[in-house]
C-alpha positions as CSV (number, residue, x, y, z in Angstrom):
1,X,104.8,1.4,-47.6
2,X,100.9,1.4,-48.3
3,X,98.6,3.5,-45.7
4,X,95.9,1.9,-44.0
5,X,92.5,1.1,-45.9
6,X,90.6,2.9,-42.8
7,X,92.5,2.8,-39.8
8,X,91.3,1.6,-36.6
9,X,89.6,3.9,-33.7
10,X,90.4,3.2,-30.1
11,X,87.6,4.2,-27.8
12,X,87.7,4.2,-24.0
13,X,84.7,2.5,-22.3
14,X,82.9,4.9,-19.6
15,X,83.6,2.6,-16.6
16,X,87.6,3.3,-17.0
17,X,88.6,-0.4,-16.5
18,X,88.7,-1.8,-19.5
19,X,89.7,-0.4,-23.3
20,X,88.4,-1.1,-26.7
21,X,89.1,-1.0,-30.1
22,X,88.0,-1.6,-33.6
23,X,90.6,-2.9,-36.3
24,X,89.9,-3.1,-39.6
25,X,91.3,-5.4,-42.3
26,X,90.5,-6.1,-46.3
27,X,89.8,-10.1,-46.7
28,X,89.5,-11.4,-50.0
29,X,87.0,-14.7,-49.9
30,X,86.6,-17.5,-52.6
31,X,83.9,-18.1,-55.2
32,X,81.9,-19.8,-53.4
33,X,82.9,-17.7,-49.9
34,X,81.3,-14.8,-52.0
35,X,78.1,-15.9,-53.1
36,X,77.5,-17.3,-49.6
37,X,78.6,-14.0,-48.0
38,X,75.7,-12.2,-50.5
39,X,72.7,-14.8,-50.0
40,X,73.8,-14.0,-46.0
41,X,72.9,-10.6,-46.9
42,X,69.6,-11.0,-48.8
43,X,68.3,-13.4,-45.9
44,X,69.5,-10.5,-43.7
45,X,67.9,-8.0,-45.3
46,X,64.7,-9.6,-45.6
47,X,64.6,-10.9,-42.2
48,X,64.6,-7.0,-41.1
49,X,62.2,-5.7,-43.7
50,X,60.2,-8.4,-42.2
51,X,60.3,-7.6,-38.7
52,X,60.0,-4.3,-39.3
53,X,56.6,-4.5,-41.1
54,X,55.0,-6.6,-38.8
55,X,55.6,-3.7,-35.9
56,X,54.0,-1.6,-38.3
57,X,51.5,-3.9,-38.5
58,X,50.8,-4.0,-35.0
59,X,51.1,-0.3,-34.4
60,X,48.3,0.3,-37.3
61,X,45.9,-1.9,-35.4
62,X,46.2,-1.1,-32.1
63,X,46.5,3.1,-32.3
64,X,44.3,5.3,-33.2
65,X,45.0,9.0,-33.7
66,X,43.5,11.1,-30.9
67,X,41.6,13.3,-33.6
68,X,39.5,10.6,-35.3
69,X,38.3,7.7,-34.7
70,X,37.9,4.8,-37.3
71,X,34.5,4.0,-39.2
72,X,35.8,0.3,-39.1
73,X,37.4,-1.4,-35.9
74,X,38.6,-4.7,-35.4
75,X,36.7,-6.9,-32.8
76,X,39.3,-9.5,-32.6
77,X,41.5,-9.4,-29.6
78,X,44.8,-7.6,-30.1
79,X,47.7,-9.7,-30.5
80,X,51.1,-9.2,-28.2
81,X,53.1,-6.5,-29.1
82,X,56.1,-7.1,-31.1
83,X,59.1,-7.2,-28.9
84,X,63.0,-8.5,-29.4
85,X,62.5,-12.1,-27.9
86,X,58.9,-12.7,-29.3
87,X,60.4,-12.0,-32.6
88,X,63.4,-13.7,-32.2
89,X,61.7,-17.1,-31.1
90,X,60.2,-17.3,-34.4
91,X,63.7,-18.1,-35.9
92,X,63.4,-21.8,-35.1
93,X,60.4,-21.8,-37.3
94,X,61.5,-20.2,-39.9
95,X,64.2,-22.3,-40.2
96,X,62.0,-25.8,-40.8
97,X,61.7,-24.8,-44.1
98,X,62.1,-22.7,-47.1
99,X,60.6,-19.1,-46.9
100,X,58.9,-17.9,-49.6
101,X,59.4,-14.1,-50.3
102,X,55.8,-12.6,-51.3
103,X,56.9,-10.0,-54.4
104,X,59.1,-12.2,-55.9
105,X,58.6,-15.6,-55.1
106,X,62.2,-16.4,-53.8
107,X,63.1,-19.2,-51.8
108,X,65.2,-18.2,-49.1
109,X,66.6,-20.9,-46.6
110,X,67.3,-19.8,-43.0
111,X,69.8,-22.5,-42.5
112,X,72.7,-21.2,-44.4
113,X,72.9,-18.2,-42.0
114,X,74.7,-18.8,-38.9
115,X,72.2,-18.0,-35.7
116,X,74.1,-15.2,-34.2
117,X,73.9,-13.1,-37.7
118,X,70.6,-13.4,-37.2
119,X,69.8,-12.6,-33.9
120,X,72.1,-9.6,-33.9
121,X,69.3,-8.5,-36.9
122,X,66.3,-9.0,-34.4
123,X,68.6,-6.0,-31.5
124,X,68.8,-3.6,-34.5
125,X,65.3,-3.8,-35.5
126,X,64.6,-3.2,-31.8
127,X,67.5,-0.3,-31.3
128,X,65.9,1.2,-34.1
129,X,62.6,1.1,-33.2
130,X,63.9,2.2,-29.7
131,X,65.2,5.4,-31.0
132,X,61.7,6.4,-33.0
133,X,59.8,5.6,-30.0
134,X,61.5,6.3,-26.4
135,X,64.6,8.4,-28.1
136,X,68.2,8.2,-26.6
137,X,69.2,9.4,-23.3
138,X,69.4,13.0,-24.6
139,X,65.6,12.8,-25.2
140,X,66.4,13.4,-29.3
141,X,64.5,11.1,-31.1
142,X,65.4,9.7,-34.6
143,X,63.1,9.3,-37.5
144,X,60.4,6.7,-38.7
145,X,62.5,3.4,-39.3
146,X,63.1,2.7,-43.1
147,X,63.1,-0.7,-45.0
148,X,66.6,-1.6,-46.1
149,X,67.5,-1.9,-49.9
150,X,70.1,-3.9,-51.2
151,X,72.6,-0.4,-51.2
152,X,71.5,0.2,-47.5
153,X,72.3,-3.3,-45.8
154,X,75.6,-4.2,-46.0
155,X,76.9,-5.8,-42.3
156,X,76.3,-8.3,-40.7
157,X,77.9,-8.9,-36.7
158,X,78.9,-12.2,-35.5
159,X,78.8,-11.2,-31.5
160,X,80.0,-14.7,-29.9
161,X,83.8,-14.0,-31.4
162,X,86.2,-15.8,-29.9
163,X,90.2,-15.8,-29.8
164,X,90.5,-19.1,-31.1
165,X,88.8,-18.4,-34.6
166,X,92.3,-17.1,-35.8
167,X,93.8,-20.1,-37.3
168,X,97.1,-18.8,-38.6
169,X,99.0,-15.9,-39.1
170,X,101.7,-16.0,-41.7
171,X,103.8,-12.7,-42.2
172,X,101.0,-10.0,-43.5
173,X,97.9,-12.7,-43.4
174,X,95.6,-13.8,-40.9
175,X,93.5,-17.1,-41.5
176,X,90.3,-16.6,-39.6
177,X,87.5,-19.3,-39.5
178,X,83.9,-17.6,-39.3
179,X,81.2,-20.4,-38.8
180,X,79.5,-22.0,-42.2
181,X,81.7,-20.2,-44.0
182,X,85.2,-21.6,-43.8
183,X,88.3,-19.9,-43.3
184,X,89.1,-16.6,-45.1
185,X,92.6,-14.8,-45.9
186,X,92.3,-11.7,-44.2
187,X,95.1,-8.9,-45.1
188,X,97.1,-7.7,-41.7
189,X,98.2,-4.2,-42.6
190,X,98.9,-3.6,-39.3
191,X,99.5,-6.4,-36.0
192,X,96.9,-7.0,-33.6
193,X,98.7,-6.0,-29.9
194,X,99.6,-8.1,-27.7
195,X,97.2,-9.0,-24.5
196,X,93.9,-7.7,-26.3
197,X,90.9,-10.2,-27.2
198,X,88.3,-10.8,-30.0
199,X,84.9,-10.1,-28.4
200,X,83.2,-9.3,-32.1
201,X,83.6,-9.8,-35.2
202,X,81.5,-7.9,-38.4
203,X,81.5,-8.5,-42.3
204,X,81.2,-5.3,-43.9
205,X,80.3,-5.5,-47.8
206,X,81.9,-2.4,-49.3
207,X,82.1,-0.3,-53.3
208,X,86.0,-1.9,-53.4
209,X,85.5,-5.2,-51.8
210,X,84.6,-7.2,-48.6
211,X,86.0,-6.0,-44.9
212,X,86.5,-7.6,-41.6
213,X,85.9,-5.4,-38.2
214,X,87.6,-6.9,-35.2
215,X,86.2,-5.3,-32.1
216,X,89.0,-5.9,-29.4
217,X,88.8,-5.9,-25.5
218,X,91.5,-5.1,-22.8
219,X,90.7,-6.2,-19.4
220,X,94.0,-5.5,-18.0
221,X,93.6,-1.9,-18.1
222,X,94.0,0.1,-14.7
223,X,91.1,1.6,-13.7
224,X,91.1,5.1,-14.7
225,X,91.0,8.4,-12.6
226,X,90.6,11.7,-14.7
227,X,93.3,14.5,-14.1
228,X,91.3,17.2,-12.4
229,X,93.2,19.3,-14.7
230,X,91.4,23.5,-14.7
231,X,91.6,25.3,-18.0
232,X,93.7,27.6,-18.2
233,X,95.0,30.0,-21.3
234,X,98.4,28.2,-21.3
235,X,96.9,24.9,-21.9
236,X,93.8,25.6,-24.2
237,X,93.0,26.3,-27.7
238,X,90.0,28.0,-29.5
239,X,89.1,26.6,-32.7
240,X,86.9,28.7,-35.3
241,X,85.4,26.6,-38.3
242,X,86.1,28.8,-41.3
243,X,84.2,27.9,-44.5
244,X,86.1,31.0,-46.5
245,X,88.5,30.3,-49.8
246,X,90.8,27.7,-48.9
247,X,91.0,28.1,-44.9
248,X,89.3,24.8,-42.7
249,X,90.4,25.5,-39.1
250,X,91.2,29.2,-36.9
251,X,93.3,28.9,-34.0
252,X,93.4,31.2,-31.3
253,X,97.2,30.2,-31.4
254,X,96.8,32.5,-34.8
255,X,97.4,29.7,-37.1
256,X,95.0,29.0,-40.1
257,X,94.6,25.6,-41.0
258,X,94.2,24.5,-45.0
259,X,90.9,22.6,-46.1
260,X,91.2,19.8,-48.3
261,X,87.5,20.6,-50.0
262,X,87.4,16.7,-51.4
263,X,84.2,16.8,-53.0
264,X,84.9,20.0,-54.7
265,X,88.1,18.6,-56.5
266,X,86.5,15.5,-57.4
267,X,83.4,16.8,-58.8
268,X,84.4,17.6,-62.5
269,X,85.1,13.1,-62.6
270,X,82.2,12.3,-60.9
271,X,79.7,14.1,-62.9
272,X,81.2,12.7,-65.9
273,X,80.9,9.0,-64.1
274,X,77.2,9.4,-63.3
275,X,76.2,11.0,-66.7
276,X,77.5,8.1,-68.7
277,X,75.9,6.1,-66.3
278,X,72.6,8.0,-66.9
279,X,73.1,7.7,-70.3
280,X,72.8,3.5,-69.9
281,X,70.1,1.7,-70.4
282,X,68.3,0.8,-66.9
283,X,69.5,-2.8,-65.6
284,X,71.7,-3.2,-67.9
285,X,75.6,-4.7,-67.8
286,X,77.2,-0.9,-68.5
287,X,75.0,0.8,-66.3
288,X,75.9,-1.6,-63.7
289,X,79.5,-1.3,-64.1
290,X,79.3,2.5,-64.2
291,X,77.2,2.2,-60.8
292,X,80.2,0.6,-59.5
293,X,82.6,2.9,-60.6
294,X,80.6,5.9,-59.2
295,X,80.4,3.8,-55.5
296,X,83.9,3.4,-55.6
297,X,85.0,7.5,-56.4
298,X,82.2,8.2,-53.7
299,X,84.3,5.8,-51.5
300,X,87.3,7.6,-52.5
301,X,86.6,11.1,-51.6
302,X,85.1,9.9,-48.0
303,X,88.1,8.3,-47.4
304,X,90.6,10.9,-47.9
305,X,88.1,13.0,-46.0
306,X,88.5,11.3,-43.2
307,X,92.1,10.4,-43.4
308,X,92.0,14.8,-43.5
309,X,90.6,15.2,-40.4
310,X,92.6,12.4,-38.6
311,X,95.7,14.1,-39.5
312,X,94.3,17.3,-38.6
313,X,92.8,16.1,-35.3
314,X,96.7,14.6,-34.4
315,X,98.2,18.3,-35.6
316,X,96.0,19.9,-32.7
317,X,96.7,17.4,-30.5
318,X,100.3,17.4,-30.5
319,X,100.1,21.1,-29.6
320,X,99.8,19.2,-26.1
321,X,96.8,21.4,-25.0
322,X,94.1,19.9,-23.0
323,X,91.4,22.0,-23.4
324,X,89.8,22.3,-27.1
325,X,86.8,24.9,-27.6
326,X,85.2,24.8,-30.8
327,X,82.0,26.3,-32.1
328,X,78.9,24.2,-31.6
329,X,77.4,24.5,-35.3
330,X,73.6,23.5,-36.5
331,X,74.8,22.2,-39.2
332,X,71.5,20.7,-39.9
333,X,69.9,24.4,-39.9
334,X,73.0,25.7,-41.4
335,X,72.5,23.3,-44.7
336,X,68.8,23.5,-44.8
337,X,66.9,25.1,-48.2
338,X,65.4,28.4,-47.9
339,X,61.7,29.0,-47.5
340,X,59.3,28.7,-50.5
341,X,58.4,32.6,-51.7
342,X,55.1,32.7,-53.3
343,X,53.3,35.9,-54.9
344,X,49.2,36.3,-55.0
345,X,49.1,34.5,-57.6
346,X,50.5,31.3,-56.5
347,X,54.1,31.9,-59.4
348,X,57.5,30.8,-57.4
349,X,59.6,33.8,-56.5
350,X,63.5,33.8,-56.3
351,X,64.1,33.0,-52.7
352,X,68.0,32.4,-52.9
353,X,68.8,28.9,-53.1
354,X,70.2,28.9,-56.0
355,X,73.2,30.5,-54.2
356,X,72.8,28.7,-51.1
357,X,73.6,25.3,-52.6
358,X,77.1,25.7,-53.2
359,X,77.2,26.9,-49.5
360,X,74.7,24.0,-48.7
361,X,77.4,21.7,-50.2
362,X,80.7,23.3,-49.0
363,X,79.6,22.6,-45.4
364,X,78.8,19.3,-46.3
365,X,82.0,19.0,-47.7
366,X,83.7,20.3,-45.0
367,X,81.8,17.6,-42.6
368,X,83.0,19.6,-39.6
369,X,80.3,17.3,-37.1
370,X,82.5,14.3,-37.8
371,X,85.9,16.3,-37.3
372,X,84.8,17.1,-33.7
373,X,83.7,13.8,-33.2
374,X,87.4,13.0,-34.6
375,X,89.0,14.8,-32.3
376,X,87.2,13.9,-29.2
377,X,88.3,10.5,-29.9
378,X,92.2,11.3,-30.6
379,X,92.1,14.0,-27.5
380,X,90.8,11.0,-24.9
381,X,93.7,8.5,-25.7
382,X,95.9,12.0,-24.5
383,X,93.8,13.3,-22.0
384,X,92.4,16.0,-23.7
385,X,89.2,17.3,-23.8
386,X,86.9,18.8,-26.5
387,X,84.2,21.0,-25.7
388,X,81.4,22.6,-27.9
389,X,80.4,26.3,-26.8
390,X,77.0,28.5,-28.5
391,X,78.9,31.0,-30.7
392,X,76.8,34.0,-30.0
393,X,78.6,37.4,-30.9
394,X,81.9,35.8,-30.6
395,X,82.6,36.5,-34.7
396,X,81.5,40.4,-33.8
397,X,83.3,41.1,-30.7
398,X,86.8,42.0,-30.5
399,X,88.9,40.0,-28.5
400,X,91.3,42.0,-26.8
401,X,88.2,45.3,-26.4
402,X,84.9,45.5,-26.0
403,X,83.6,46.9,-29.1
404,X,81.5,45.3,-32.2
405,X,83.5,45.6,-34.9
406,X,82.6,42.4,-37.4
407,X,78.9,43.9,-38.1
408,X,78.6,42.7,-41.7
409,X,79.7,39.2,-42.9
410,X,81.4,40.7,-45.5
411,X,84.0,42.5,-43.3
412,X,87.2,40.1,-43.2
413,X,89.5,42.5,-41.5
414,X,89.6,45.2,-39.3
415,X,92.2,47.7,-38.9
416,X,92.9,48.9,-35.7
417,X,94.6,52.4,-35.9
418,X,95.2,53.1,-32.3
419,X,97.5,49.6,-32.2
420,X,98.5,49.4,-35.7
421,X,97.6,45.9,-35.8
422,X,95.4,44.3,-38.7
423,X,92.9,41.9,-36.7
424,X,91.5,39.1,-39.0
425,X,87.6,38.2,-38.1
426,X,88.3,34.0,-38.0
427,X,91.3,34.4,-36.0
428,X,89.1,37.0,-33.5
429,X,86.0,34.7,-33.1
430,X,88.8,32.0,-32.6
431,X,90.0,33.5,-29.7
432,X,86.6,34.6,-28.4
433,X,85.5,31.3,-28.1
434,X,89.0,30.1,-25.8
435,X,87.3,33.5,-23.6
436,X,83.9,32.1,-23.7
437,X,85.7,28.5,-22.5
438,X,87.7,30.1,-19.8
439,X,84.5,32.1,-18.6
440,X,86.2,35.6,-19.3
441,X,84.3,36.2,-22.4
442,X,81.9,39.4,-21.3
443,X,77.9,39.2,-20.9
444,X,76.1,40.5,-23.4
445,X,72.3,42.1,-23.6
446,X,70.5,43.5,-26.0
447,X,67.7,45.8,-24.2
448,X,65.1,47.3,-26.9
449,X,67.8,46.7,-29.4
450,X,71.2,48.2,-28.3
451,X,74.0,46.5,-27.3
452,X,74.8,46.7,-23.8
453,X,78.2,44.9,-22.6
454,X,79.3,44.0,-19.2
455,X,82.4,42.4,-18.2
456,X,86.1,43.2,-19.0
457,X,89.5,41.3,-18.8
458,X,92.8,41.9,-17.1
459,X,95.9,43.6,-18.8
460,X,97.6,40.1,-19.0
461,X,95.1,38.4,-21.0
462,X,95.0,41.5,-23.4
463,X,98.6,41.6,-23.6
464,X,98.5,37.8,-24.9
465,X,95.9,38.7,-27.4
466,X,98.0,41.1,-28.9
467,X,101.2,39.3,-28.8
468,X,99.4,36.8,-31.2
469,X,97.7,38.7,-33.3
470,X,100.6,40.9,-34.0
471,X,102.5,37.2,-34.6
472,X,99.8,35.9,-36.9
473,X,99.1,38.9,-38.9
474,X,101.1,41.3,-40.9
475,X,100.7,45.0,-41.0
476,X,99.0,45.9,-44.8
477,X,100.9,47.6,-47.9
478,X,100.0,51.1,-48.3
């Protein structure tokens, strides 16, 4: 039996009485069903570069930066600022006729798209916008908004789904009518359950083909209370990300996990792809094709990625703790390039990043952000809970006594004479950061530079820190 394309990802709403989840299926359209599904996506795309520029439009006439003011102002009265519905209302009128595109002088006719498609472009011009200007609920605020190219748009949501667009299913088919485009044959590689609705429906274009998202709704669910369930050592893990040889995960269980490193095994094929498709002429047919082919082992090494950490994230889960602590990385500070090192005379020193992009890269690789996020999402559907602490001094401290051993990076082990035990750092921090979870990790202050530590633990605690370290690590060969 075949395994899922991308399987799908239940996701409990925050209110606790109802349950969601996101299916997704490979459908194969027509001829015609595929040239349709692509002039969709140009009228799309435009429709949101359009938007998009005319709030920059307004934002460039009605601002000015508290530093300067402009030789030249206008005297005309400022129009109303772009907003969802005001832009939204001009669909109707767009729709009267054909639209000329300015830099190419295509005709583009609003008529083919269904309404919805194109309303649901219109909320994520606004979210977008939302998130440069006001930020989320965090306070973090996202970036300048970019216009799409044809490689960045690629969905488009139909939000008024309804049960009764599914016409037929027929053993491993589903027969689904989307409106103005007919019905397409939609590949069931796994059943939709019983009692759940359609409430959306998206049209993904991917590298291998076209693919359906069915966002499903269950109304029926009980309304959820959370088990007030207290951490304890018994039912918690510490989990150390380890970026060393061929080691992913450190449990405070004393169990290593392997890493997968897809990018790394794959990267011998896909240079080869993309220099032959360097080596092409620029729009032509074999540079095209090797495009393709590139997009499609790109595809391939995020998918078994992410079919990695699934099966990792259900490994740690069947453990049947509650209680995950992991490390919470920057990973954008962690990946970023060194500082520019000039001398007096302007000439570019060595500053190290030569060196620092194959580590750039292997944390990339690694993509431990989204393997959290993984987990959080398996450990909800169980009960369990996943929680990021600050990693300070946990890889230095040993666990079971106070006493900074791992000073240097470079030390992997420590030998402990006075308990004959070999201590390995990843498995140490691991368990350092179940202490820092359970509150029993010890305060530590640095005054004028030393190292002052306060805090202890109890002899049971240190007796279950030995007991798995001695269990997870053998005694070295003389």
């Amino acid at each position: 039996m075949t395994r899922p394309t991308n399987p799908g990802k239940i996701i409990l709403t925050k209110n606790g009485n109802s349950m969601k989840a996101t299916y997704q299926y490979k459908f194969y359209p027509d001829t015609n069903q595929k040239l349709a599904l692509n002039q969709w996506l140009r009228i799309c795309r435009y429709w949101y570069n359009r938007q998009l520029g005319d709030r920059f439009d307004w934002w460039e006439m009605n601002r000015t930066a508290i530093n300067a003011c402009p030789l030249k102002t206008s005297i005309a009265t400022p129009r109303e600022k772009p907003n969802y519905y005001w832009q939204k209302q001009q669909l109707p009128i767009l729709k009267k006729d054909l639209v000329k595109v300015f830099h190419s002088g295509e005709l583009l006719d609003f008529k083919q798209v269904d309404s919805t498609i194109l309303q649901d472009v219109s909320k994520r011009v606004e979210r977008a916008f939302e998130r440069f200007i006001v930020g989320d609920s965090k306070g973090g605020r996202s970036g300048r908004p970019r216009f799409k190219t044809e490689a960045d748009y690629r969905t488009m949501t139909l939000a008024t789904a309804r049960d009764d667009w599914i016409k037929l299913i027929r053993k491993n088919w589903i027969y689904i009518r989307l409106p103005k485009l007919g019905v397409i044959k939609v590949r069931m590689h796994r059943t939709i359950p019983d009692g759940l609705t359609i409430k959306q429906v998206s049209v993904t274009r991917k590298a291998d083909g076209w693919f359906l998202q069915l966002i499903l709704e269950d109304t029926s669910v009980p309304e959820l209370t959370p088990d007030k369930i207290a951490p304890t050592w018994e039912n918690s893990i510490g989990l150390d990300a380890v970026l060393h040889e061929d080691v992913y995960l450190a449990t405070s269980e004393g169990e290593k996990l392997p890493s997968l490193k897809p990018l790394r095994k794959n990267q011998a094929k896909l240079d080869r792809i993309s220099l032959k498709r360097n080596q092409r002429k620029r729009r032509s047919k074999a540079r095209r094709k090797l495009a393709k082919k590139e997009a499609r082992q790109h595809q391939k090494i995020a998918r078994s990625r992410q079919d990695f950490h699934y099966k990792t994230a259900h490994k740690l889960v069947r453990t049947g703790a509650k209680f995950f602590f992991h490390e919470d990385l920057n990973l954008k500070g962690l990946t970023k390039r060194n500082k520019v090192k000039q001398d007096e005379d302007g000439k570019y020193l060595p500053n190290g990043q030569s060196a620092k992009s194959g580590l750039n890269k292997s944390w990339l690789d690694a993509a431990f952000g989204q393997f959290f996020t993984t987990l959080s999402y398996i450990g909800e559907k169980t009960g369990a809970v996943v929680v990021s602490q600050k990693p300070a001094y946990t890889s230095m401290l040993l666990c079971y006594r106070n006493e900074m051993v791992f000073t240097d990076c470079n030390i992997r082990e420590y030998w402990d004479e006075q308990n004959s035990l070999m201590v390995d750092r990843d498995l140490n921090a691991a368990i350092n950061l179940k202490r820092l979870g359970l509150d029993i990790f010890p305060s530590i202050k640095r005054p004028s530079g030393n190292l002052s530590i306060v805090g202890s633990m109890d002899n049971s605690t240190i007796k279950e820190i030995l007991h798995t370290l001695h269990r997870a690590v053998k005694k070295p060969t003389s």
